[in-house]
VEXDREN-2710 file (C-alpha; in Angstrom, 1 decimal):
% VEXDREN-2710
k/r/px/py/pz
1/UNK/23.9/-2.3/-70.9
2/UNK/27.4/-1.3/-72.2
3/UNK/29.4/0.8/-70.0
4/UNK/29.0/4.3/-70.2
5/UNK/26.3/4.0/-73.0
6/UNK/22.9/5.8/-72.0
7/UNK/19.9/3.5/-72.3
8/UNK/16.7/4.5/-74.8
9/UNK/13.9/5.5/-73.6
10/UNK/10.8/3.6/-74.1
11/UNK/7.1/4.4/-74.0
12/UNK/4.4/2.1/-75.0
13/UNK/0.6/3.0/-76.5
14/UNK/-2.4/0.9/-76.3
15/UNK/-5.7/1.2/-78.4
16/UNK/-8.9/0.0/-78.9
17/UNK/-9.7/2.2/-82.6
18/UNK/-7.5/1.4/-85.5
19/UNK/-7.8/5.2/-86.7
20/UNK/-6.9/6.3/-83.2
21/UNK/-3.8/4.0/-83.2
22/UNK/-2.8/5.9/-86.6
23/UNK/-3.6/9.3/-84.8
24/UNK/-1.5/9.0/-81.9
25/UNK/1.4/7.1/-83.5
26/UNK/1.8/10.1/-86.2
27/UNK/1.3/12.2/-83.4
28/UNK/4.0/11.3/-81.2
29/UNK/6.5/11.2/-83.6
30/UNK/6.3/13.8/-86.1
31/UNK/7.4/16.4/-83.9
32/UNK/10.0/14.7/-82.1
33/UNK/13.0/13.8/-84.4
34/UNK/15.2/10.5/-83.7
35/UNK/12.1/9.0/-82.5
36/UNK/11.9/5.4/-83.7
37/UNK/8.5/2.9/-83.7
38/UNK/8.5/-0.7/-83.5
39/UNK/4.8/-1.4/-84.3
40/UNK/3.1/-5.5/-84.0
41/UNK/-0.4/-6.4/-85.6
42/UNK/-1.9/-10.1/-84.7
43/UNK/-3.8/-12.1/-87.3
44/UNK/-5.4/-14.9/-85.5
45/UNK/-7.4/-16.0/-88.2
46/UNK/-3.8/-16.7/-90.3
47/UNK/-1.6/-17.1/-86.8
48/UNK/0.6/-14.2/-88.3
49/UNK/2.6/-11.6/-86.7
50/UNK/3.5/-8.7/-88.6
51/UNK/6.1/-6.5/-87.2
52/UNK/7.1/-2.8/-89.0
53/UNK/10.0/-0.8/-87.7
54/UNK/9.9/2.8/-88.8
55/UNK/11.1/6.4/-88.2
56/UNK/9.9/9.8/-89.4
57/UNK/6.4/9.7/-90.3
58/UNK/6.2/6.2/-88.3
59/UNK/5.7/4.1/-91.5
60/UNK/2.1/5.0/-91.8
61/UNK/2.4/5.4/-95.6
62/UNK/5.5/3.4/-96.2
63/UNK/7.4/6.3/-95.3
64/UNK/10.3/5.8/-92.6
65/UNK/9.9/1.8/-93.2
66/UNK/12.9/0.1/-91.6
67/UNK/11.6/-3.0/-91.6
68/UNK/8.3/-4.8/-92.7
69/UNK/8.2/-8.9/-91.6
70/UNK/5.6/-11.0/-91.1
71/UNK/5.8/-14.3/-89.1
72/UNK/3.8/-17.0/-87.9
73/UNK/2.6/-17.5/-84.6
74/UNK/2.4/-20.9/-82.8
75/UNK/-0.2/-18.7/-80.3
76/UNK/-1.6/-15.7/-81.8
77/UNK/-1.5/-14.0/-78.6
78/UNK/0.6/-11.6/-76.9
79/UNK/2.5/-13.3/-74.4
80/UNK/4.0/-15.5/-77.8
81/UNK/4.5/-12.1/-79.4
82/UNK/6.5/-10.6/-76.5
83/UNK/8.2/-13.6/-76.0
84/UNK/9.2/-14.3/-79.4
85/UNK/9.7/-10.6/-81.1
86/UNK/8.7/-8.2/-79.3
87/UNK/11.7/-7.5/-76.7
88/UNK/14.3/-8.9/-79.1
89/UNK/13.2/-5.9/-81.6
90/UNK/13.3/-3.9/-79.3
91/UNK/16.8/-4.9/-78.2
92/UNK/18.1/-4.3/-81.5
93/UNK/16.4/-1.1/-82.3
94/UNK/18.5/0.1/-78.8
95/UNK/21.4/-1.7/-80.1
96/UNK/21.8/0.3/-83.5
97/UNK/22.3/3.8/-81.8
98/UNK/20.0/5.1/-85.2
99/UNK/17.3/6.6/-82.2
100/UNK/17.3/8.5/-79.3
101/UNK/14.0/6.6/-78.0
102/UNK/11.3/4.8/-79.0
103/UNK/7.6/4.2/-79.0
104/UNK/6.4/0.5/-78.8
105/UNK/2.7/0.5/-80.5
106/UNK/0.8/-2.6/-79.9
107/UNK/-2.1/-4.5/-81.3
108/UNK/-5.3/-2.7/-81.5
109/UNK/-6.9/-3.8/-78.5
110/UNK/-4.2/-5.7/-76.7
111/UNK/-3.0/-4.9/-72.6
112/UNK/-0.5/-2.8/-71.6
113/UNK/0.4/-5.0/-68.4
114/UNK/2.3/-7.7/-70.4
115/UNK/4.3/-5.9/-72.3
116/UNK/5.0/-3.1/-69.4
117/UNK/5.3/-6.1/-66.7
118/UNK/8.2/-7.5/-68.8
119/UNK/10.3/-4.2/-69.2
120/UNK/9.4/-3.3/-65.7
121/UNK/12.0/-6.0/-64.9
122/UNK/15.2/-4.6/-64.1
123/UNK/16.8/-7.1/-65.8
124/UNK/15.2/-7.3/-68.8
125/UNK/15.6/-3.4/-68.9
126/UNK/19.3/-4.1/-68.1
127/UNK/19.6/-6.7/-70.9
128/UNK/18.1/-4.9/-73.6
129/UNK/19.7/-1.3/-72.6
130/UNK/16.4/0.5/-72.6
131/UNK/14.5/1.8/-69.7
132/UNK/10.4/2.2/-69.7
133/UNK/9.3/5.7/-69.3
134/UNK/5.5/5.7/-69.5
135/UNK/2.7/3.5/-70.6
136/UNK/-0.3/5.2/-72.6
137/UNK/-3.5/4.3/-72.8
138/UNK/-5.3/6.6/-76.1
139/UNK/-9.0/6.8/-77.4
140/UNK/-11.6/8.9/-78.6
141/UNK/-14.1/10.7/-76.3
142/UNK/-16.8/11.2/-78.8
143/UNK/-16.5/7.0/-78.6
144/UNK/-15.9/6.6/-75.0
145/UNK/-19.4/5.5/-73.8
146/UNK/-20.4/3.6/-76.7
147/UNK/-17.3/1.4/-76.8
148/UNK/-17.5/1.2/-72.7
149/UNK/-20.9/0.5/-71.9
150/UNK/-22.1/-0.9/-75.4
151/UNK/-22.6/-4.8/-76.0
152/UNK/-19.8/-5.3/-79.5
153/UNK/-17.6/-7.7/-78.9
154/UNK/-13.7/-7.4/-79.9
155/UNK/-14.7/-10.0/-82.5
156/UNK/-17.9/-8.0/-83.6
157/UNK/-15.5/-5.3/-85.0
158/UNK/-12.6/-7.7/-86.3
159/UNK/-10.2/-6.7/-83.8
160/UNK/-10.1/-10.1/-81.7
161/UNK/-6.4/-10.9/-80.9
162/UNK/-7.3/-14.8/-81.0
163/UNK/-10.1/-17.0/-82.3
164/UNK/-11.1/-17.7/-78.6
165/UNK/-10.9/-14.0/-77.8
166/UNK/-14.6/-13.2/-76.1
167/UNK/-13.8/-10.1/-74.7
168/UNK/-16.0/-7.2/-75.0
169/UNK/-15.0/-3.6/-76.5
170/UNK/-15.1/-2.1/-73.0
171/UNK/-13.1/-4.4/-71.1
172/UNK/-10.4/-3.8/-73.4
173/UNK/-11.0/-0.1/-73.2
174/UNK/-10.9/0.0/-69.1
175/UNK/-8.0/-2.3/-69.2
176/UNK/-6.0/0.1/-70.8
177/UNK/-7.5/3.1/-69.2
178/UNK/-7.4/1.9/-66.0
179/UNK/-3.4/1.0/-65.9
180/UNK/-1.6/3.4/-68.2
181/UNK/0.0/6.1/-66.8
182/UNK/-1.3/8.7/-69.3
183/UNK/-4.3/8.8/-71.1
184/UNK/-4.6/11.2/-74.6
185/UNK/-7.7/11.5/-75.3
186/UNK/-9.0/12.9/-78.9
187/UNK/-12.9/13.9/-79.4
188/UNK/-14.5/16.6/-77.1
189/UNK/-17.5/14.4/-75.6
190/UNK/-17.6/15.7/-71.9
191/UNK/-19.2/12.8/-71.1
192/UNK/-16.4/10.6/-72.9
193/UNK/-13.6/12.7/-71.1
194/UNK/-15.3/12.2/-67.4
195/UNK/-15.4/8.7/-68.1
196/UNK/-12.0/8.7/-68.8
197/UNK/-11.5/10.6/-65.8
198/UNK/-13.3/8.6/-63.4
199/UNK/-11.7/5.1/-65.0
200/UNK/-8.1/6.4/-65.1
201/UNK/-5.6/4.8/-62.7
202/UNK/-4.8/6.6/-59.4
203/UNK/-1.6/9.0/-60.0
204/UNK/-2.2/8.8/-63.8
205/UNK/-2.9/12.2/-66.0
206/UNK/-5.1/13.0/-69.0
207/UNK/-4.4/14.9/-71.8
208/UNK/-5.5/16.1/-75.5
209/UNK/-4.3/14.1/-78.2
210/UNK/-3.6/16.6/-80.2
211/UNK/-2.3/19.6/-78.2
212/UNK/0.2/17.5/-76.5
213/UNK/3.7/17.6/-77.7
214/UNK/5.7/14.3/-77.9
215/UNK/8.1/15.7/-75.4
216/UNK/5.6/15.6/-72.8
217/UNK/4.9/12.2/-72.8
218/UNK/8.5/10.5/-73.6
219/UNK/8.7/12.0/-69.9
220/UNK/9.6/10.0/-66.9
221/UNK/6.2/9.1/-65.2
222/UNK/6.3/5.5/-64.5
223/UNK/6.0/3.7/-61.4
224/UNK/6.0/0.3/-61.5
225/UNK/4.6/-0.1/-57.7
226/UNK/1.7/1.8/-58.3
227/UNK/0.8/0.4/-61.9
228/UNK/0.5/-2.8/-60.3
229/UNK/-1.5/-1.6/-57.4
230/UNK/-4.0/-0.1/-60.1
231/UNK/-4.7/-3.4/-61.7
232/UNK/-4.5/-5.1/-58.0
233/UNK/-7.9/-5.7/-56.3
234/UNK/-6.4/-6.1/-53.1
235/UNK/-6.1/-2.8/-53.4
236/UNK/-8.7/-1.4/-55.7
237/UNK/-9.9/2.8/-55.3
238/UNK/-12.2/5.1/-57.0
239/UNK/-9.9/7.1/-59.4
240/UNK/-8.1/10.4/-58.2
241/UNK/-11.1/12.2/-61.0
242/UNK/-12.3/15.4/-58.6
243/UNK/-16.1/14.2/-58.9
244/UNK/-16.1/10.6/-57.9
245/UNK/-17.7/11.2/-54.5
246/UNK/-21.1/10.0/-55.9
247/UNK/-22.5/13.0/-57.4
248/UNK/-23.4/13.4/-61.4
249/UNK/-20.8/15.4/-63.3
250/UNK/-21.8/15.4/-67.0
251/UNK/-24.4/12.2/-66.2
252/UNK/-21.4/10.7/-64.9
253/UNK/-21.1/9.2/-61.4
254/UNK/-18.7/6.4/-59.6
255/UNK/-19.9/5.2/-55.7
256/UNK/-17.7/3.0/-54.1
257/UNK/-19.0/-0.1/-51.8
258/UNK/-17.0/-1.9/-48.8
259/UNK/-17.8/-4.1/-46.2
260/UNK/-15.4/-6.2/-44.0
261/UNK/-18.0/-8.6/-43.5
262/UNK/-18.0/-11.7/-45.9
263/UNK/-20.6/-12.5/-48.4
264/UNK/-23.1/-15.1/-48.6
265/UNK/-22.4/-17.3/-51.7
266/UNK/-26.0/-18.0/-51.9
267/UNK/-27.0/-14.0/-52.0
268/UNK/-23.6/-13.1/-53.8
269/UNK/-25.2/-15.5/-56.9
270/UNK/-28.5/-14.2/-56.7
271/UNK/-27.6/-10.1/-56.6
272/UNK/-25.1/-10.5/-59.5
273/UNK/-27.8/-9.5/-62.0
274/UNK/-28.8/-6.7/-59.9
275/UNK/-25.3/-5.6/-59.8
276/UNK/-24.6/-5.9/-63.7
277/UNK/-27.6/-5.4/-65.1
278/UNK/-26.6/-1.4/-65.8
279/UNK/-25.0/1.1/-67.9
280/UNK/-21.8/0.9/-65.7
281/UNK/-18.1/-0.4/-65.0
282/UNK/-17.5/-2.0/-61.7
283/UNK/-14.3/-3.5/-60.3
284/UNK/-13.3/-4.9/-57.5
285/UNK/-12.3/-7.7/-55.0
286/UNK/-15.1/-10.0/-52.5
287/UNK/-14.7/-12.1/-49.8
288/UNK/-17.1/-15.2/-49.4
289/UNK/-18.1/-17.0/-46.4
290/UNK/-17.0/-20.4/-47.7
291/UNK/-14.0/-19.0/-48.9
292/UNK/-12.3/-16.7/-46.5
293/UNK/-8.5/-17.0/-47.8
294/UNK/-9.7/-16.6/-51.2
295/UNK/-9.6/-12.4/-53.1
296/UNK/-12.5/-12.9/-55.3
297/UNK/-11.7/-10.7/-58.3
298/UNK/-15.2/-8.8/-59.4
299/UNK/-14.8/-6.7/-63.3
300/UNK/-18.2/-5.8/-64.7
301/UNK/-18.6/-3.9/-67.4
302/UNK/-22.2/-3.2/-69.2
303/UNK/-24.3/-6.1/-68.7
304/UNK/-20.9/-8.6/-68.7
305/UNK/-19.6/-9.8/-65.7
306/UNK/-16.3/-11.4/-64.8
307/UNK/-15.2/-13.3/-61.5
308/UNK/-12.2/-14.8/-61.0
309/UNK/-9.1/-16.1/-58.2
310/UNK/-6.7/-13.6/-57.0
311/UNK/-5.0/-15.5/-55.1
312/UNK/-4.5/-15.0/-51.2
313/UNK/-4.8/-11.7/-49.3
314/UNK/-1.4/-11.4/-48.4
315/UNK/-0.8/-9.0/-46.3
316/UNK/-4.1/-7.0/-46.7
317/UNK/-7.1/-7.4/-44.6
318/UNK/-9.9/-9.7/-46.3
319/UNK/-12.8/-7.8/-47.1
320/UNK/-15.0/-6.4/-50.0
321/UNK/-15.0/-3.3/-51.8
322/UNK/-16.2/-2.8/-55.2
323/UNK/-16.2/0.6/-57.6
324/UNK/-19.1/1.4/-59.8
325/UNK/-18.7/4.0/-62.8
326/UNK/-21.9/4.6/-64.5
327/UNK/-23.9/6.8/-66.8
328/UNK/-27.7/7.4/-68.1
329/UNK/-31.1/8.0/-67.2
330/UNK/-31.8/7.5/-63.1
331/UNK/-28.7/7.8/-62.1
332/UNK/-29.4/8.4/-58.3
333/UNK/-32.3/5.5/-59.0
334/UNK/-28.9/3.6/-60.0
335/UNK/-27.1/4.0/-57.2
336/UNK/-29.3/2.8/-54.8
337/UNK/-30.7/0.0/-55.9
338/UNK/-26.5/-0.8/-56.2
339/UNK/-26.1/0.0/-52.8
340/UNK/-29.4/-2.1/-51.8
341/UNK/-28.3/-5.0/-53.8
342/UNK/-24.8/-4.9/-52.2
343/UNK/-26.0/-4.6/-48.6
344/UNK/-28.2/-7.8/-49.1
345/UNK/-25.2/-9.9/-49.7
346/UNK/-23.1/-9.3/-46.6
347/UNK/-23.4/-12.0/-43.6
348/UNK/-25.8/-10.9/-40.7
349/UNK/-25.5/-10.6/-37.3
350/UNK/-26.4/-14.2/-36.8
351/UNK/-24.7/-15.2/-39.8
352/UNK/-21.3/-13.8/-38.7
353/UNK/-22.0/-16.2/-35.2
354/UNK/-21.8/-19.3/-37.1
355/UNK/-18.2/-20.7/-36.8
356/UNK/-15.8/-21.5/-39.6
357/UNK/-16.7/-25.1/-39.8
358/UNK/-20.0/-24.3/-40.8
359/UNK/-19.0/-22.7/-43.6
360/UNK/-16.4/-24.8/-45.0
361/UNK/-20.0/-27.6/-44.8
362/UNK/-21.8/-25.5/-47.4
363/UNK/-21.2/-25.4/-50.9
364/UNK/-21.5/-22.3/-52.7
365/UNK/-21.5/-23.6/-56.4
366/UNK/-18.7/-21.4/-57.5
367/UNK/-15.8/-24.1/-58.1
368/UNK/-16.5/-23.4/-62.1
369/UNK/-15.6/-20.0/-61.6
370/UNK/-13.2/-19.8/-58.4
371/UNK/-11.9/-23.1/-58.7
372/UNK/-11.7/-25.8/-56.5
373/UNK/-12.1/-24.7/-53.0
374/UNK/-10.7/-28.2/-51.5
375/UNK/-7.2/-26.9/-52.8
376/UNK/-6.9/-23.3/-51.9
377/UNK/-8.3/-23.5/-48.2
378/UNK/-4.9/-24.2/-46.6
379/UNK/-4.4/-20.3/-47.9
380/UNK/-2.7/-17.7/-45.4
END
């Protein structure tokens, strides 16, 4: 940062709808002068990056067009993008003193945690003279269930960011929702908006698209502490949403399941259709029995399920806990046979006797999906 300069404010926006991407874009620009855009599109089928840096109407049209390149990719994904454009346009944008801050609009259906992991560094802030003032997360209400709970993939609509890119509509949807610090909604669904409500990150706000000025969201409200905690299932918590207690609001409903005891692998396999098989997002960590160091990360959305190594526990205390958003027909049918299938898979009294050694004996025929347990059981 040059001394006594003033860095440029930065805020980011993630989509899942191409249309919505336009919407908010225009939105948070035309009413805010000096505002500049630095806007990236993936083409994995050619391996291109295209990159447009606009003002004033945000390039939409071609007007405000600054600068229009496309690139090749050796990756088209966006770790290569960040690494090889991404931050060094946007250190030249804060370098040409032409705007007073900027909006960084990413590919349709890309995360906001690594681009917003990268400027949260204070060094990479420092080095490229901007600082990050929000991440925003923007979709369409009257869409909101269908994209969440229905079964199109990313590829299905033609908005895959790589050729090996399986993930579902939804996923991409909560991973956004779930992280940002501000989520604009357009559309006036009530069940889309309380889905939004109950999958929005804890300390994160939700407002209309289109009765929001640009001022309010090129506002200070990022923490980079807590946006990590939201994505962290360590420490994973029903959303700050008034109705997530359990009751319907609008067909809507979120329960949240814990236990301190461990799981039984054998039960845990067996009650994972059980637990998927719904109209819902879940999300959350596990403990197993034959792997006691290990955070099991749990993210279900519809009838897909994903499991996955977090790592150690740190300085948490191992247990389970998983929260289920749903939405349909029986939902208080829903809930308990969630509840039942949960309950079945914790250890029993007699279970809980049995010594460590015992466990470490018995295989649990997750290595495909937690790895190899022979290299993470010397875990703190």
């Amino acid at each position: 940062m040059k001394a006594g300069s003033m860095s440029v404010p930065v805020v980011v926006l993630a989509t899942v709808d191409p249309v919505v991407r336009d919407l908010s874009q225009f939105s948070l620009v035309s009413d805010l002068p000096e505002t500049g855009v630095l806007r990236h599109d993936l083409d994995p089928a050619a391996g291109t990056l295209r990159r447009v840096v606009s003002d004033g109407g945000g390039g939409l049209d071609g007007d405000g067009v600054i600068d229009d390149h496309t690139m090749p990719l050796a990756h088209t994904c966006l770790g290569c993008a960040i690494r090889e454009d991404l931050l060094p346009s946007l250190a030249g944008m804060a370098a040409s003193g032409r705007w007073q801050r900027v909006l960084v609009v990413l590919p349709v259906a890309a995360e906001l945690v690594p681009v917003v992991s990268a400027l949260d560094d204070p060094q990479t802030a420092a080095d490229l003279d901007v600082t990050l003032l929000a991440s925003v997360a923007a979709g369409d209400a009257d869409q909101v269930r269908q994209d969440l709970m229905g079964d199109d993939l990313l590829a299905d609509r033609g908005l895959a960011l790589a050729l090996d890119d399986r993930r579902s509509v939804g996923e991409a949807l909560a991973a956004q929702v779930e992280y940002a610090d501000l989520v604009l909604a357009s559309g006036t669904d009530p069940v889309g908006l309380t889905l939004l409500d109950h999958l929005r990150g804890v300390r994160s706000t939700r407002s209309d698209l289109f009765t929001t000025r640009a001022g309010q969201v090129f506002l200070p409200r990022h923490d980079a502490r807590m946006a990590a905690a939201r994505v962290d299932p360590r420490l994973v918590v029903p959303a700050d949403a008034a109705d997530t207690s359990g009751a319907e609001a609008n067909g809507v409903w979120t329960i949240d399941l814990h236990t301190r005891r461990p799981l039984h692998p054998e039960r845990f396999r067996d009650q994972m259709e059980a637990l998927v098989g719904h109209e819902t997002r879940s999300r959350g960590r596990f403990q197993l029995a034959t792997r006691p160091r290990t955070v099991g990360v749990w993210d279900g959305v519809g009838g897909q399920l994903s499991i996955g190594d977090a790592g150690g526990w740190e300085h948490c205390s191992p247990s389970t806990r998983m929260v289920f958003t749903g939405h349909g027909d029986g939902g208080a049918d829903t809930r308990e046979q969630l509840r039942r299938a949960f309950a079945v898979m914790a250890l029993d009294d007699r279970e809980m006797s049995r010594g460590p050694a015992y466990w470490r004996s018995v295989d649990d025929g997750l290595d495909p999906w937690l790895g190899d347990r022979d290299l993470v059981d010397d875990r703190s």
